[in-house]
C-alpha positions as CSV (number, residue, x, y, z in Angstrom):
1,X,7.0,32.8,-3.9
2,X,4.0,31.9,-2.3
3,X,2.1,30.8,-4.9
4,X,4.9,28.4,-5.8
5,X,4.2,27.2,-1.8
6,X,0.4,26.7,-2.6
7,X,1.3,25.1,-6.0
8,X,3.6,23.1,-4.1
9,X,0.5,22.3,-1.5
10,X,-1.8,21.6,-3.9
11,X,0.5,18.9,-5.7
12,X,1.2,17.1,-2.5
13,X,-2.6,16.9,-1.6
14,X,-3.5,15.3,-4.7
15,X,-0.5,13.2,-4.6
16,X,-1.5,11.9,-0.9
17,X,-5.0,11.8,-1.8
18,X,-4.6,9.8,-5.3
19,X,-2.3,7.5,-3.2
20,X,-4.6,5.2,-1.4
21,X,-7.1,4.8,-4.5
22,X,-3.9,3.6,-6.1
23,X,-2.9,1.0,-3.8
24,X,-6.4,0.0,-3.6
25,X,-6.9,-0.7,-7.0
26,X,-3.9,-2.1,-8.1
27,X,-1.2,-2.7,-5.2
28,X,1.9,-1.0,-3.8
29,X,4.5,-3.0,-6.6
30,X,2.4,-1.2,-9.1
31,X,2.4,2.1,-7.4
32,X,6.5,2.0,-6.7
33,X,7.1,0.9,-10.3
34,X,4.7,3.8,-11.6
35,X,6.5,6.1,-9.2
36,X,9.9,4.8,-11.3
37,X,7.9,6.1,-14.5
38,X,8.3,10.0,-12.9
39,X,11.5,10.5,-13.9
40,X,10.0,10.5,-17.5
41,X,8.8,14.6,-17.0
42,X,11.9,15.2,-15.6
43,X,13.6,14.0,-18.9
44,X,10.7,15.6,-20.8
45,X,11.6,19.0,-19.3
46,X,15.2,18.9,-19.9
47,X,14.6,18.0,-23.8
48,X,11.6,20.1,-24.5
49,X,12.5,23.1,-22.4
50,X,16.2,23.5,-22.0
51,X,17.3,21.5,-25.2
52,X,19.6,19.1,-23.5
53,X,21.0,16.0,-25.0
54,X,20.0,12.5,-23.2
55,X,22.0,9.4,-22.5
56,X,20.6,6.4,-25.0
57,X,20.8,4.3,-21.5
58,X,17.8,6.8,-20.2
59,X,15.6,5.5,-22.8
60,X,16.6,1.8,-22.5
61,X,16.1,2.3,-18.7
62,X,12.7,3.6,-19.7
63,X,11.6,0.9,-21.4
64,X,12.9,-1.9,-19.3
65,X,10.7,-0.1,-16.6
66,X,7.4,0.0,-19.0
67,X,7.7,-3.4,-20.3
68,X,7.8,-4.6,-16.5
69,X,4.6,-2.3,-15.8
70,X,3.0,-3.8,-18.6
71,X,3.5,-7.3,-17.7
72,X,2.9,-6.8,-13.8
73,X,-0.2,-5.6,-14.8
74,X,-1.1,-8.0,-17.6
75,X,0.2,-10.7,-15.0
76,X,-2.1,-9.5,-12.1
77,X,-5.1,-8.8,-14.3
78,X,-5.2,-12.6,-15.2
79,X,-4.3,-13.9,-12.0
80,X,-8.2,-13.0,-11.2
81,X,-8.9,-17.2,-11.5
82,X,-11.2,-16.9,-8.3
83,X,-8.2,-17.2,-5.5
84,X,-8.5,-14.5,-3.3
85,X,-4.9,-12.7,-2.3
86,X,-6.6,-9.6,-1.4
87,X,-6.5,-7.3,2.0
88,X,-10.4,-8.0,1.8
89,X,-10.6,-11.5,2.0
90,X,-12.1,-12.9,5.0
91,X,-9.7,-13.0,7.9
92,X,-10.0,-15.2,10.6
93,X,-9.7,-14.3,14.5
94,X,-8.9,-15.9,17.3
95,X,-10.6,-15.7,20.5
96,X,-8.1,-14.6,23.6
97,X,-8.1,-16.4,26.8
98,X,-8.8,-13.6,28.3
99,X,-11.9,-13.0,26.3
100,X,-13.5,-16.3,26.9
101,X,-16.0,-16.9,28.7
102,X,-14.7,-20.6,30.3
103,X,-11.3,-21.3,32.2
104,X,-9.4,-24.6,31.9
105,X,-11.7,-26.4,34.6
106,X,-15.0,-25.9,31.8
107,X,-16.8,-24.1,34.2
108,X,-18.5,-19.9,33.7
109,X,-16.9,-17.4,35.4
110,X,-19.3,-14.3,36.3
111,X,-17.2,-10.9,35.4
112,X,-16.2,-10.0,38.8
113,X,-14.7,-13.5,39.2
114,X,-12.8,-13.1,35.6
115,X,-11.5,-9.6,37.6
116,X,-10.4,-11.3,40.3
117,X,-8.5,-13.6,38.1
118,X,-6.7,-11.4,35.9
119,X,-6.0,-9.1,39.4
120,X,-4.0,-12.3,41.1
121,X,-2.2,-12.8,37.2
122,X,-1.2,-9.2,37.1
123,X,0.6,-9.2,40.7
């Protein structure tokens, strides 16, 4: 029993630690359409191990899924024409009022004086 608990552990570590490398590499559409692809042991199992008969629909469901994998991935692959979509492209901030160094007037506040200030807006 408890080495089903470890082997249970052990699974969900690698699952949770594969996880981000996946959705690095290739997105989160890819990973939740490769998580529809499980099912496939499941099937496997019941045909290799317990000699059960499967609907014809499980296989065209199959498919259907693997054809879109395959042209998600053939579509994102060639999508690589130098337009960046990615998390790392360069993001832009902008600077708080609160973080600047100059009120409405244009002149410098010192940093007790920007204290003072945000003091009187807080009450």
């Amino acid at each position: 029993m408890i080495s089903l608990f470890a082997a249970f552990a052990i699974a969900l570590f690698m699952f949770y630690t594969i996880t981000p490398l996946v959705l690095k590499m290739s997105g989160s559409t890819l990973f939740n359409l490769s998580l529809l692809t499980s099912d496939m042991w499941a099937v496997a199992i019941r045909v290799l191990f317990y000699q059960e008969q499967i609907n014809w629909l499980y296989y065209l469901a199959f498919t259907v899924v693997a054809i879109g994998l395959i042209i998600y991935s053939l579509n994102e692959s060639s999508a690589g024409d130098g337009t960046t979509t990615s998390t790392e492209a360069t993001d832009q901030y902008q600077q708080l009022p609160s973080e600047d160094n100059s009120t409405g007037s244009g002149h410098s506040l010192g940093r007790q004086e920007r204290k003072q200030q945000e003091e009187t807006h807080i009450c």
